[in-house]
TORKOLMI-824666 format. One record per residue: residue number from 1; residue in one letter; y, x, z of N, C-alpha, C in turn. Coordinates in nm, 3 decimals. Atoms other than C-alpha are relative to their C-alpha. Layout:
% TORKOLMI-824666
<atom num="NUM" residu="A" n_py="Y" n_px="X" n_pz="Z" ca_py="Y" ca_px="X" ca_pz="Z" c_py="Y" c_px="X" c_pz="Z"/>
...
//
This chain:
% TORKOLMI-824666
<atom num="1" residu="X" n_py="-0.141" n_px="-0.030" n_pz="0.016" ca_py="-0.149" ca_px="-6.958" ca_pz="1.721" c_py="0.030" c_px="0.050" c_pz="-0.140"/>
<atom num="2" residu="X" n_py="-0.011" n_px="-0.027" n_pz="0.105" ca_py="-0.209" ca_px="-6.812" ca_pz="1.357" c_py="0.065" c_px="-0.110" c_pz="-0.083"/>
<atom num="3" residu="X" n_py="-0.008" n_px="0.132" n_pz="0.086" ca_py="-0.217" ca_px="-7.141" ca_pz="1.218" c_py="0.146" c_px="-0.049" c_pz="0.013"/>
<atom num="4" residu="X" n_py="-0.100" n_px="0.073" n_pz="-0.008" ca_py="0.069" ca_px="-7.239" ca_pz="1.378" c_py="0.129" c_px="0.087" c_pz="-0.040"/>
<atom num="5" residu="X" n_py="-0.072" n_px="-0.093" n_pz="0.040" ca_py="0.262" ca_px="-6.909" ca_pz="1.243" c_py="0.057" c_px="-0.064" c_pz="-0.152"/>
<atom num="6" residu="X" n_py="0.016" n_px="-0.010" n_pz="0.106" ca_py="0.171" ca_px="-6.995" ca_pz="0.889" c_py="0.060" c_px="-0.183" c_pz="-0.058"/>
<atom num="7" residu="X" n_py="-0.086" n_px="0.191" n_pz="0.012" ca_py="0.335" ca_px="-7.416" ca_pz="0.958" c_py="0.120" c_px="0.105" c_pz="-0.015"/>
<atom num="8" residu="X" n_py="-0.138" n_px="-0.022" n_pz="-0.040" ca_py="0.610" ca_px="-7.235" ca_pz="1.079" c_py="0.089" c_px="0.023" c_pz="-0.159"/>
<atom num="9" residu="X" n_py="-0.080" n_px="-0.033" n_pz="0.129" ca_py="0.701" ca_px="-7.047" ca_pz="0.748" c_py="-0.035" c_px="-0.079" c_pz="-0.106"/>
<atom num="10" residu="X" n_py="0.035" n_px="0.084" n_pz="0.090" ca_py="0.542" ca_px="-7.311" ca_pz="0.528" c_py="0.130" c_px="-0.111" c_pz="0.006"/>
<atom num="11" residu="X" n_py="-0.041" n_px="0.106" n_pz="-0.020" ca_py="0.800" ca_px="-7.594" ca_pz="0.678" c_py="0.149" c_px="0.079" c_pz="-0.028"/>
<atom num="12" residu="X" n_py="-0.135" n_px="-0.043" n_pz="0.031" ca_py="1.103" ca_px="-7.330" ca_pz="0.658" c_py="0.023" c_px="0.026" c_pz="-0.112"/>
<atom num="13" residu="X" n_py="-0.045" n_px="-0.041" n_pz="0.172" ca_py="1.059" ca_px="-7.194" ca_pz="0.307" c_py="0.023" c_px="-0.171" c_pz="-0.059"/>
<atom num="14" residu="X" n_py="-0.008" n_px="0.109" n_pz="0.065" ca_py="1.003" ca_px="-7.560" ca_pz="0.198" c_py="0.172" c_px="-0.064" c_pz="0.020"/>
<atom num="15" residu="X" n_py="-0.092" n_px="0.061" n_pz="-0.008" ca_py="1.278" ca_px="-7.688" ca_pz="0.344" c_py="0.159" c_px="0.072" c_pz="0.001"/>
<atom num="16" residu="X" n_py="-0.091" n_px="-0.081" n_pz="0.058" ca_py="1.525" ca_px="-7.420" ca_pz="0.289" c_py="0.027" c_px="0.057" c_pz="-0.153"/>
<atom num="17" residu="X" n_py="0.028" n_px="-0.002" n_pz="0.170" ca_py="1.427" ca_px="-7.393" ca_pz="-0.079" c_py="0.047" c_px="-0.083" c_pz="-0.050"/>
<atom num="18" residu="X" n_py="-0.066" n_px="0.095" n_pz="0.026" ca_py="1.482" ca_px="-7.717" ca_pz="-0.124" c_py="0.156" c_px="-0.040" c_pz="-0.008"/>
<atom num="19" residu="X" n_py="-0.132" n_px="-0.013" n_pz="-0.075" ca_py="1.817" ca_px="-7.721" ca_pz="0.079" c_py="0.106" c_px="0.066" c_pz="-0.123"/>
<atom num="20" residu="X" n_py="-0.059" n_px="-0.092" n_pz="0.053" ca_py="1.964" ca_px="-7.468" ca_pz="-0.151" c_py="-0.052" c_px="-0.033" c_pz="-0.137"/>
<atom num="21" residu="X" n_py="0.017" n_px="0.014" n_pz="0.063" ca_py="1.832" ca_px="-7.597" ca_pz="-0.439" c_py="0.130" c_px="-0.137" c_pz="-0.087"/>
<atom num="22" residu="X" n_py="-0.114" n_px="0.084" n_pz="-0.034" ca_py="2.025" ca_px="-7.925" ca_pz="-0.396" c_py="0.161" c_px="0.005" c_pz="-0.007"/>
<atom num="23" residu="X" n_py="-0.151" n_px="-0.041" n_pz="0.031" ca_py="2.351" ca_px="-7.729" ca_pz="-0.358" c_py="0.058" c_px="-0.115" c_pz="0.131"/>
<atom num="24" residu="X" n_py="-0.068" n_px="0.125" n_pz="-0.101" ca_py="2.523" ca_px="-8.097" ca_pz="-0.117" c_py="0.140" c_px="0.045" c_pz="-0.050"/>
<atom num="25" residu="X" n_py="-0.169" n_px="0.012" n_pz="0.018" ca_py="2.860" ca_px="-8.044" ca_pz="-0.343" c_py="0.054" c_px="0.135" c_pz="0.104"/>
<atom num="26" residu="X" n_py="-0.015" n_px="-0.086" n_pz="-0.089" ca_py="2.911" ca_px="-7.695" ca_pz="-0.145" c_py="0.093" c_px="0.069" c_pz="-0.137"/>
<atom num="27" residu="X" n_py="-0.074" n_px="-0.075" n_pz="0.086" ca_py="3.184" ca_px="-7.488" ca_pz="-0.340" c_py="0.012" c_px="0.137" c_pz="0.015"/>
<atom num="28" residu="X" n_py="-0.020" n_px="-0.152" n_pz="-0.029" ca_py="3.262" ca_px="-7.136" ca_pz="-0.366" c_py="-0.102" c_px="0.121" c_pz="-0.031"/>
<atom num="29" residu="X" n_py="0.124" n_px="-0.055" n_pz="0.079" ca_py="3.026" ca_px="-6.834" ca_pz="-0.432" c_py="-0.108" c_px="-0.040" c_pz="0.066"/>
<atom num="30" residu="X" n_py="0.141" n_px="0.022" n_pz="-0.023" ca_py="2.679" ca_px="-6.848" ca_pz="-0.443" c_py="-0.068" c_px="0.033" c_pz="0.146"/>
<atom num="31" residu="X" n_py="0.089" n_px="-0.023" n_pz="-0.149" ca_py="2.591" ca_px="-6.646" ca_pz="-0.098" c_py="0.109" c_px="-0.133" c_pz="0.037"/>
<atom num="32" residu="X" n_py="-0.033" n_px="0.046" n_pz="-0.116" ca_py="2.830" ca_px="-6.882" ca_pz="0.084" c_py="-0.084" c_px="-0.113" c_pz="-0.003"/>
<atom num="33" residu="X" n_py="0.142" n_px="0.100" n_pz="0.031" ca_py="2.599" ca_px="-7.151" ca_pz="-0.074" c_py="-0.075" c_px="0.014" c_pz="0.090"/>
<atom num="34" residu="X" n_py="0.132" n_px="-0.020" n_pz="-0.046" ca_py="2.280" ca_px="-6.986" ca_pz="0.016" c_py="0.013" c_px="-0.018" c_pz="0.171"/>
<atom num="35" residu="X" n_py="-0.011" n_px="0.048" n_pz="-0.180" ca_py="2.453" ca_px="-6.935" ca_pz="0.393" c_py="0.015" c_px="-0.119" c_pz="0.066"/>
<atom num="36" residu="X" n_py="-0.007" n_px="0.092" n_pz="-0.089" ca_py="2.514" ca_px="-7.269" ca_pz="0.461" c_py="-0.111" c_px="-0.080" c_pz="-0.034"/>
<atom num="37" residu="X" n_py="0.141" n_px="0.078" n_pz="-0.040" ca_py="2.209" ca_px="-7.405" ca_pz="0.336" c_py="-0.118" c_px="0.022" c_pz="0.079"/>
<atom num="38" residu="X" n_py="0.082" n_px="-0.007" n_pz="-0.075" ca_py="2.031" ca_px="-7.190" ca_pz="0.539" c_py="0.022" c_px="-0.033" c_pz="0.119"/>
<atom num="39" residu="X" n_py="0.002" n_px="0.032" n_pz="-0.152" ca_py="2.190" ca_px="-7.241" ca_pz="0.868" c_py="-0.012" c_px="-0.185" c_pz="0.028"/>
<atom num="40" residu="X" n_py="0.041" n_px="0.146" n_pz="0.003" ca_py="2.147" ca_px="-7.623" ca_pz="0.759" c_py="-0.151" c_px="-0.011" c_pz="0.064"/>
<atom num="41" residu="X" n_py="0.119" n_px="0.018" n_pz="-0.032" ca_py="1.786" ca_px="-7.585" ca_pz="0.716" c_py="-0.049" c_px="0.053" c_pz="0.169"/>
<atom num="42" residu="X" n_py="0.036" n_px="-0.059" n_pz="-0.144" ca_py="1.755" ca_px="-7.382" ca_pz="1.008" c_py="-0.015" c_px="-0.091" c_pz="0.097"/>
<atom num="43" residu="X" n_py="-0.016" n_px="0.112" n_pz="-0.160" ca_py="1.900" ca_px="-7.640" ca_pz="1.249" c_py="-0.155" c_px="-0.147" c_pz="-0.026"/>
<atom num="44" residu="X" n_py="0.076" n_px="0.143" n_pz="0.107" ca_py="1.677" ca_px="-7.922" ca_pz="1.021" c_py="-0.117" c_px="0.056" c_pz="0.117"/>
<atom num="45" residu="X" n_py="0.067" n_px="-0.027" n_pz="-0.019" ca_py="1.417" ca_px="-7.679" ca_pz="1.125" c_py="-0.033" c_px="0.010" c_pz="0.142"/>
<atom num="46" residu="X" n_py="0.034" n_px="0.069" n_pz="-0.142" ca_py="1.484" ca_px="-7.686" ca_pz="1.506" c_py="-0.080" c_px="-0.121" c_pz="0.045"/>
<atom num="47" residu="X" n_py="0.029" n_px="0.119" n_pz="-0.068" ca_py="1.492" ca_px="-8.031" ca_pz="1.537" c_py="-0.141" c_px="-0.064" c_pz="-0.021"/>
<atom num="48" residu="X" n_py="0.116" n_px="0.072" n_pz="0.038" ca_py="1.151" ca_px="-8.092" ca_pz="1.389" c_py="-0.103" c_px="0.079" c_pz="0.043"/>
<atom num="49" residu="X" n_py="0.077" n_px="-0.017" n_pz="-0.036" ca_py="0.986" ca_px="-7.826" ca_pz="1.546" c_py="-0.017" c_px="0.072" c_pz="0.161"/>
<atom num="50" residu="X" n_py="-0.046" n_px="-0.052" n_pz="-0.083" ca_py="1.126" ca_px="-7.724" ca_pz="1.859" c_py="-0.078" c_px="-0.065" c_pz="0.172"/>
<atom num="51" residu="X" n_py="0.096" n_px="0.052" n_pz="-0.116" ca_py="0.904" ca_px="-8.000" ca_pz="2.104" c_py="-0.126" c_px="0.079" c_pz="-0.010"/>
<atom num="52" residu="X" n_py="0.126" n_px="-0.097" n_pz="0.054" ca_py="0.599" ca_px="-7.844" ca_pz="1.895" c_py="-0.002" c_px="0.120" c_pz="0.073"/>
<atom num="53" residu="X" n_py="-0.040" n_px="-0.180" n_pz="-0.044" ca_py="0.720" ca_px="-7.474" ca_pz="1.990" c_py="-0.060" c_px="0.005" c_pz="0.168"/>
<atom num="54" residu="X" n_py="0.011" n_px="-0.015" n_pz="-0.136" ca_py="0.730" ca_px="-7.547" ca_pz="2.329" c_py="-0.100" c_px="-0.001" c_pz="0.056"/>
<atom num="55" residu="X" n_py="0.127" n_px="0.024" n_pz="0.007" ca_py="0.412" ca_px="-7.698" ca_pz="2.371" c_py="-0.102" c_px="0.074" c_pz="-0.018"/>
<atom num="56" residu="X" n_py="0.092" n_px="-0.120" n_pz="0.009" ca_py="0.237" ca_px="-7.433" ca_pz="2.218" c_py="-0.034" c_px="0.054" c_pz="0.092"/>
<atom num="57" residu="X" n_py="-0.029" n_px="-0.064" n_pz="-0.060" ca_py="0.378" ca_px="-7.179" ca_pz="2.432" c_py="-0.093" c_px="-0.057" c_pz="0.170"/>
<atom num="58" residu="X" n_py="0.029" n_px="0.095" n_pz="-0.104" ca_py="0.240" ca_px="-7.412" ca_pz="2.725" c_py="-0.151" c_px="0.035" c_pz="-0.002"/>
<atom num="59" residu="X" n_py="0.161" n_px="0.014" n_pz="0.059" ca_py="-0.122" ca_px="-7.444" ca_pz="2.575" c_py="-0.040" c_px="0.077" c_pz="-0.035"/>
<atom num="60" residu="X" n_py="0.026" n_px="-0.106" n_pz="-0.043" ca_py="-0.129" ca_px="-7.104" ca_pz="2.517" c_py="-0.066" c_px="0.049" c_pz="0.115"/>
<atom num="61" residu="X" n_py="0.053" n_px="-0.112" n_pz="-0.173" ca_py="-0.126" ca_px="-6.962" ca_pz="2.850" c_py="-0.118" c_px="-0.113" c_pz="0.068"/>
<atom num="62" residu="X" n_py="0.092" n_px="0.063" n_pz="-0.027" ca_py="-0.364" ca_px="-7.241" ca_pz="2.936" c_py="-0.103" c_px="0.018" c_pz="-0.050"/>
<atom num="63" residu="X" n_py="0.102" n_px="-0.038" n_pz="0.050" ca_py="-0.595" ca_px="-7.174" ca_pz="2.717" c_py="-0.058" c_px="0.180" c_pz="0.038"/>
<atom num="64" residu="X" n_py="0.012" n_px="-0.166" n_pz="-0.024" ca_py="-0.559" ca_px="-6.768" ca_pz="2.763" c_py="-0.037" c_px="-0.032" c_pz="0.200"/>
<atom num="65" residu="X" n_py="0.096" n_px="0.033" n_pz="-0.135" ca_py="-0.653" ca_px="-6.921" ca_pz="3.164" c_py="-0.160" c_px="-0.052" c_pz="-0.007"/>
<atom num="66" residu="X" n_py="0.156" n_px="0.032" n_pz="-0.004" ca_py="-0.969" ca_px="-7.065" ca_pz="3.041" c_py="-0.103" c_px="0.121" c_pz="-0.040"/>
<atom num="67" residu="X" n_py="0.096" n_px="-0.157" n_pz="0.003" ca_py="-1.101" ca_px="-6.694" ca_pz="2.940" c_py="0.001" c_px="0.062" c_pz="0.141"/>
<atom num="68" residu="X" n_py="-0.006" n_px="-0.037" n_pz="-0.156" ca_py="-1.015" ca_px="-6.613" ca_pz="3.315" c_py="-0.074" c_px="-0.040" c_pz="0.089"/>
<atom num="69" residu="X" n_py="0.066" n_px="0.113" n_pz="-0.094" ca_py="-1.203" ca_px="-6.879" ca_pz="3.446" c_py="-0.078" c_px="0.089" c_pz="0.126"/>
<atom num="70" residu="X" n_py="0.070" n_px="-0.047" n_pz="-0.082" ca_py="-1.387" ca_px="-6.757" ca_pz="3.745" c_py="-0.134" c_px="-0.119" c_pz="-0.037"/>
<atom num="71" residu="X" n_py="0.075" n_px="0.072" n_pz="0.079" ca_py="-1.719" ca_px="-6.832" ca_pz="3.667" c_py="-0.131" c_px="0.052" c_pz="0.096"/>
<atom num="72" residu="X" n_py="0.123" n_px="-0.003" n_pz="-0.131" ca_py="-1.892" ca_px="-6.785" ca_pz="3.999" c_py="-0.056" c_px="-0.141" c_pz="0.032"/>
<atom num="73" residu="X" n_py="0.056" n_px="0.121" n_pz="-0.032" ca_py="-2.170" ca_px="-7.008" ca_pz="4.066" c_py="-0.001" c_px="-0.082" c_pz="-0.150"/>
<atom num="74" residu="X" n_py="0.031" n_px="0.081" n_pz="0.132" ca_py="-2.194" ca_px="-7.105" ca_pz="3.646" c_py="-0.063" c_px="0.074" c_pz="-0.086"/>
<atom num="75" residu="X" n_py="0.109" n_px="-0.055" n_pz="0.099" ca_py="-2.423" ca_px="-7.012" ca_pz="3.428" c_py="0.067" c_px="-0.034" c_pz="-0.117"/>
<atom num="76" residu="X" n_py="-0.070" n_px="-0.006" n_pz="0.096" ca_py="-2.328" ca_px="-6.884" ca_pz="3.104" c_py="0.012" c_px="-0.170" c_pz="-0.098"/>
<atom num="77" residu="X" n_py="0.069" n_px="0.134" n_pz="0.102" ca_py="-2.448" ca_px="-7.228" ca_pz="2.904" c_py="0.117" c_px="-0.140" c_pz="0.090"/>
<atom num="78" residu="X" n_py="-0.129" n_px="0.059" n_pz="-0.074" ca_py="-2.200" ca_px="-7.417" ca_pz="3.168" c_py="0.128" c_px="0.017" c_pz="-0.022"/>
<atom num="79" residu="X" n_py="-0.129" n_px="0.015" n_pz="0.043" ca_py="-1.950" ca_px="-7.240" ca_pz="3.125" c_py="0.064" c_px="-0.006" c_pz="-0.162"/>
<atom num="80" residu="X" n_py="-0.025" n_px="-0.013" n_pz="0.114" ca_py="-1.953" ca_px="-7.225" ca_pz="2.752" c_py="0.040" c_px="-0.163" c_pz="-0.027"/>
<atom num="81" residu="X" n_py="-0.038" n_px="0.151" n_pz="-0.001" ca_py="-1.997" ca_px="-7.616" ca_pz="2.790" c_py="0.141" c_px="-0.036" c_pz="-0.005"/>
<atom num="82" residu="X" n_py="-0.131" n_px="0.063" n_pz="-0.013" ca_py="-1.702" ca_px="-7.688" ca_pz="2.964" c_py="0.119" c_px="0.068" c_pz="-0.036"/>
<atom num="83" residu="X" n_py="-0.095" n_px="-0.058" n_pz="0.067" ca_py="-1.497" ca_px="-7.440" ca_pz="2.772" c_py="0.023" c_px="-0.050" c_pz="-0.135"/>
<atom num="84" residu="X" n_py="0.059" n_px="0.062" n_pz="0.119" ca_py="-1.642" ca_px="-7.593" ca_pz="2.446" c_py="0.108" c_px="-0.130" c_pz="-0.012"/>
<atom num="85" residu="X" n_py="-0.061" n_px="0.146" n_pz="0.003" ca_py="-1.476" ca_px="-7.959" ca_pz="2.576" c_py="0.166" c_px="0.008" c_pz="0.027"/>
<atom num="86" residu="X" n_py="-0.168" n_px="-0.024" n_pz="-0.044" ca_py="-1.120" ca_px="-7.812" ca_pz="2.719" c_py="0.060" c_px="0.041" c_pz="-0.127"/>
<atom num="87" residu="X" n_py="-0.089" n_px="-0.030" n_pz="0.139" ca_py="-0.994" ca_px="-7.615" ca_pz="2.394" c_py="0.026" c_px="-0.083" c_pz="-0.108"/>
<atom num="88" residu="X" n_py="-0.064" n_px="0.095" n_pz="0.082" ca_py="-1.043" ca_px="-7.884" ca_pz="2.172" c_py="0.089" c_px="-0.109" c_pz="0.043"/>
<atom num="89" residu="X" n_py="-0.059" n_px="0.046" n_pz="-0.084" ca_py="-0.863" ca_px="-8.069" ca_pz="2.432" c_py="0.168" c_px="0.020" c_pz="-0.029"/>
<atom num="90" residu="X" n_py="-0.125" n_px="-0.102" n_pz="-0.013" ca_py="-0.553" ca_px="-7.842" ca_pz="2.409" c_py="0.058" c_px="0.004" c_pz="-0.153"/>
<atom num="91" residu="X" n_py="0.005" n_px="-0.030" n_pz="0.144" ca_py="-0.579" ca_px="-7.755" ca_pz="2.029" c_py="0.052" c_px="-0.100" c_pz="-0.053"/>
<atom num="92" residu="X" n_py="0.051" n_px="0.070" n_pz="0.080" ca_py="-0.653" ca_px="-8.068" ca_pz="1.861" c_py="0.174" c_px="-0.025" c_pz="-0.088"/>
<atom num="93" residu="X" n_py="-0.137" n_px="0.021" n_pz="0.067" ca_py="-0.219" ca_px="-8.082" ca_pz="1.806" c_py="0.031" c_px="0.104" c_pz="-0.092"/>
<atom num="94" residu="X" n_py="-0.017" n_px="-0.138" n_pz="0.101" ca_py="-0.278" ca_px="-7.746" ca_pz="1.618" c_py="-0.048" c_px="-0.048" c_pz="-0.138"/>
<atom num="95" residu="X" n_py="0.105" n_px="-0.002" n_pz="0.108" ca_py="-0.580" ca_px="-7.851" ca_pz="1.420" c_py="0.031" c_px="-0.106" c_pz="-0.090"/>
<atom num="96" residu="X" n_py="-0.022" n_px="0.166" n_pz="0.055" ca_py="-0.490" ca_px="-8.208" ca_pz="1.349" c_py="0.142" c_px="-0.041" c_pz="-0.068"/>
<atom num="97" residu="X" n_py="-0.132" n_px="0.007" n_pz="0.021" ca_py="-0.154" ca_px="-8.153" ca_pz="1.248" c_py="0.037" c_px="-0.068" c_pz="-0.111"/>
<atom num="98" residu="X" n_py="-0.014" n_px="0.023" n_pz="0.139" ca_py="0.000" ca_px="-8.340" ca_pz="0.986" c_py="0.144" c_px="0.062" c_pz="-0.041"/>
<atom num="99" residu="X" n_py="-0.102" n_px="-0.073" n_pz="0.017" ca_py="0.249" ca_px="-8.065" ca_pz="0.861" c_py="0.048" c_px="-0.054" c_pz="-0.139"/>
<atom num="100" residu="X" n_py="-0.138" n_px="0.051" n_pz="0.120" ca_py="0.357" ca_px="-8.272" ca_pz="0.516" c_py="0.071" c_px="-0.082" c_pz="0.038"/>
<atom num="101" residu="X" n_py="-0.078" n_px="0.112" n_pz="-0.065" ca_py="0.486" ca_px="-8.551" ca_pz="0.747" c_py="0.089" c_px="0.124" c_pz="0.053"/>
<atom num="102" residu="X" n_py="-0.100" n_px="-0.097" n_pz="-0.045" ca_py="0.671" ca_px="-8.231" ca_pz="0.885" c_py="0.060" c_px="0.053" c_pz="-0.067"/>
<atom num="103" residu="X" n_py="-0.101" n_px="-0.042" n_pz="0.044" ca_py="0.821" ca_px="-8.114" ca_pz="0.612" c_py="0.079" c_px="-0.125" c_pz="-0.089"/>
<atom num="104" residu="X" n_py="-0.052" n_px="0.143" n_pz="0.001" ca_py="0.898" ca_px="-8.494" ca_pz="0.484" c_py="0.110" c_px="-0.024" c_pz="0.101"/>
<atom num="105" residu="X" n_py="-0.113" n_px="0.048" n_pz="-0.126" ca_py="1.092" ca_px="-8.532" ca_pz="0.822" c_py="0.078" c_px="0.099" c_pz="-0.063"/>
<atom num="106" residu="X" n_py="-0.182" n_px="-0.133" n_pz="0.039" ca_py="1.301" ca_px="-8.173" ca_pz="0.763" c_py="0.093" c_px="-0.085" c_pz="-0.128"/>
<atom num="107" residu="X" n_py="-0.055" n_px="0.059" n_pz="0.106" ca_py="1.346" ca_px="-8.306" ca_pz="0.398" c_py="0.076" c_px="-0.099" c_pz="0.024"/>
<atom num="108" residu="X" n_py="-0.084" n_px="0.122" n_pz="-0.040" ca_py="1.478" ca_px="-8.610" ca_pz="0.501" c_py="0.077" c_px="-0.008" c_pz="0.080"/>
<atom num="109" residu="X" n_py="-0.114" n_px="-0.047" n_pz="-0.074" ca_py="1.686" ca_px="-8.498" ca_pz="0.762" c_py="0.086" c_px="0.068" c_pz="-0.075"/>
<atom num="110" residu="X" n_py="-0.104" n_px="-0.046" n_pz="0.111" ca_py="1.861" ca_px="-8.316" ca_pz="0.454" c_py="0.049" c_px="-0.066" c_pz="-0.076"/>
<atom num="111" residu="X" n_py="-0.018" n_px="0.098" n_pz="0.095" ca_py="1.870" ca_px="-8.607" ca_pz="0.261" c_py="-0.048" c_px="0.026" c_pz="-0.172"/>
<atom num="112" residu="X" n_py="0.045" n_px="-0.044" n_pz="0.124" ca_py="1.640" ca_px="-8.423" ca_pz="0.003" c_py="-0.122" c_px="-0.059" c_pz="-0.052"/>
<atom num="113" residu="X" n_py="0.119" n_px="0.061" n_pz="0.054" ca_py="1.370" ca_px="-8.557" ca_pz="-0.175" c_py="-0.124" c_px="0.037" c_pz="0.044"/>
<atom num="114" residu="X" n_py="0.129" n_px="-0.113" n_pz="-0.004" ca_py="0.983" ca_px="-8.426" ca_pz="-0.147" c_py="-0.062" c_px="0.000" c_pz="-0.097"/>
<atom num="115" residu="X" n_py="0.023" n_px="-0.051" n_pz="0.136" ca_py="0.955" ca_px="-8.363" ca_pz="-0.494" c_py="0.117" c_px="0.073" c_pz="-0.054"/>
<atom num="116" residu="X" n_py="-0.042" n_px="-0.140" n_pz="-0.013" ca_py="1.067" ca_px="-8.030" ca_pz="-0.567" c_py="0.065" c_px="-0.039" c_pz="-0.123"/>
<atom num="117" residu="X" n_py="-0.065" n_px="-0.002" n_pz="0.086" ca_py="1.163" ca_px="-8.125" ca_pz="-0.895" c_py="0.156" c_px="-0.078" c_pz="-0.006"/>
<atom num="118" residu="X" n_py="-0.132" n_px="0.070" n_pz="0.017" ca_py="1.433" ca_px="-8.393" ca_pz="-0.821" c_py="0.108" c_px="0.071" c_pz="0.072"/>
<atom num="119" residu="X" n_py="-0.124" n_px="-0.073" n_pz="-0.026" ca_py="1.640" ca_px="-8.146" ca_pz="-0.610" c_py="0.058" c_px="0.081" c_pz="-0.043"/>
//
């Protein structure tokens, strides 16, 4: 769940940095700027990670059940086994993630580039 802390604010700064970098022809002072690019990004930021979120939350408590396991009738080397084959089971959407295709999607749901310099 660390890992997936450290997407979280990686995919929002990016794409709220960006956002606000851009400006989208927004007039008036600067915070009202900054406020609407953030509640832009924000939503950006729902939609791209909000199936993810859930999921977690899911695979969590599943996983926090496989430390519960009742483990009558298994010998430690068993159960380490088949604990060994379930988490990467569960995980592998943590580990395997491809989080620049994730902040590519936000970006592009803004209509911003993913080179920091052209916005």
């Amino acid at each position: 769940a660390a890992g997936a802390v450290v997407h979280v604010a990686r995919v929002r700064a990016l794409v709220a940095q960006r956002d606000a970098r851009a400006g989208h022809g927004h007039q008036g002072a600067e915070a009202e700027l900054a406020a609407v690019a953030c509640v832009r990004a924000l939503k950006v930021y729902d939609e791209v990670r909000r199936e993810r979120t859930r999921w977690l939350v899911g695979a969590t408590r599943e996983a926090v059940d496989l430390f519960e396991w009742d483990r009558t009738g298994m010998t430690e080397d068993e159960y380490w086994e088949r604990f060994s084959r379930v988490i990467p089971a569960h995980f592998h959407r943590i580990w395997d993630y491809d989080l620049e295709a994730m902040v590519a999607d936000g970006l592009g749901k803004l209509g911003l580039s993913q080179d920091p310099q052209a916005n």
